[in-house]
N, C-alpha and C positions, 0 to 999 in steps of 0.2 A: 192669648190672655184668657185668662178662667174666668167664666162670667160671676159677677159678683151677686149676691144677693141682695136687692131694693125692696123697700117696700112701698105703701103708698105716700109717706110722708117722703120718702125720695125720691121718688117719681115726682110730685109736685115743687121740689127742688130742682129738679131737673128739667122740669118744662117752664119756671122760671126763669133759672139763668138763662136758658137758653134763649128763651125768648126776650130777654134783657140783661145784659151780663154785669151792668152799671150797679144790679139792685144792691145796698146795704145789706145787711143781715137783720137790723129792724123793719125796713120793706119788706126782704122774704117774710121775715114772721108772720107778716102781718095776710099777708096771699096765703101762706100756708097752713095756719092756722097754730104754731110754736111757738116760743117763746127764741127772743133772738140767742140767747146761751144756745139753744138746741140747732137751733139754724146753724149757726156759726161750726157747731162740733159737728153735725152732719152734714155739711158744706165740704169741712176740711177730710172728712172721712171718703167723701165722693172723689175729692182732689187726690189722696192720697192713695184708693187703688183704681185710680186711671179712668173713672168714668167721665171728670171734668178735665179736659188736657190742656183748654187755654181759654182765657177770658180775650175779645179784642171787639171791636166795633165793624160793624160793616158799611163798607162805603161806596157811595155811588161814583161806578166808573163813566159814568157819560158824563155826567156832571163833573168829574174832575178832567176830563179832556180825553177818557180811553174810547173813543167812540167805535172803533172794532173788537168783536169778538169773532174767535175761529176755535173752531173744532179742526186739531188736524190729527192725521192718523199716519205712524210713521213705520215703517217694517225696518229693523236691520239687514245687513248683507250675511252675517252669521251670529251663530248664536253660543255664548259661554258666559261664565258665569263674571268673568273679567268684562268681556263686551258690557253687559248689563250693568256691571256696576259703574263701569268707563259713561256709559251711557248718560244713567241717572246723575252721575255728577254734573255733566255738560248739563242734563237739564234744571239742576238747583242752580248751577251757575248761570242762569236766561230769566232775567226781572221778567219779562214780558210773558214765561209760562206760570199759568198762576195754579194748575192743575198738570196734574201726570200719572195717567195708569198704566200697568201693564196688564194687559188686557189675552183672554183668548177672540180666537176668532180670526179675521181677516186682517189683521193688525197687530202691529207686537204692544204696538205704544198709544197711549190716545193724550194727547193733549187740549186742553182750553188754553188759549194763546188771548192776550188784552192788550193791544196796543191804539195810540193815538188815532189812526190812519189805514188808508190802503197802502201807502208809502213804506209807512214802518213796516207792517204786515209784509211786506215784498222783502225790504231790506232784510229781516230778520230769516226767512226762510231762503233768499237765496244767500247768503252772505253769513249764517250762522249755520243752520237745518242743514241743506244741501251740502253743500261741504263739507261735514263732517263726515270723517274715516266707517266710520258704520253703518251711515242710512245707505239703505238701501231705494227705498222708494216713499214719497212722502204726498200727502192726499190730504185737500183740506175743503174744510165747508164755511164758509162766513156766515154768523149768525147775523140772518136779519130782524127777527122779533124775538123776544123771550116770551113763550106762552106760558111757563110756570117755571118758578125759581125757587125753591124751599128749600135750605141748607138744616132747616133742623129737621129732629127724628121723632116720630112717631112716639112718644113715650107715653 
């Protein structure tokens, strides 16, 4: 994607929504310093080439019951462009990966995995992961603290 041209009146758009995705278009006004007409057209002008992709709220997985997170790292047994894309479907179809890279390095794959339990956790990598036709080898780490979480960006 072509990087778009912002300036600072969308950059301040930008680091609201993100930082509250709830706000009105009278609230931005009022942070950003516009009028809500301007808000609103340069809202939808952000949405329309691809710098806002989705509004959604963020929710606490401990507190709803996912008391596991894992970092796991998965290699295939070979590699084309069918495998890969064979792959990434099996991983949209897995609720419990909430993240998926394809990564260089010592890994072909890195997933953040969220489930209830160490139970799930087991369940889901030996009974979905392991078994399937591609992995080759699978390596995983349990998080036990989050020492920094920041899903927005720098703007």
């Amino acid at each position: 994607m072509q990087e778009t041209r912002v300036d600072e009146f969308d950059r301040a758009i930008l680091r609201a929504v993100q930082a509250d995705a709830s706000l009105t278009n009278a609230d931005l006004s009022e942070r950003v310093n516009l009028s809500a007409s301007q808000c609103s057209r340069r809202r939808s002008a952000l949405e329309s080439a691809g710098l806002i992709k989705r509004y959604g709220a963020e929710l606490n997985a401990e507190a709803l019951g996912f008391g596991l997170r894992a970092i796991v790292r998965v290699n295939l047994k070979s590699h084309s462009e069918s495998s890969d894309e064979g792959f990434s479907a099996f991983l949209d179809a897995q609720p419990q990966v909430r993240a998926a890279y394809s990564v260089s390095g010592d890994a072909d794959y890195v997933l953040e995995v969220h489930v209830r339990d160490l139970g799930a956790f087991a369940e889901f990598v030996h009974r979905h992961l392991l078994v399937h036709p591609q992995v080759g080898q699978v390596r995983s780490e349990i998080v036990l603290k989050t020492t920094k979480e920041d899903r927005a960006l720098p703007i």
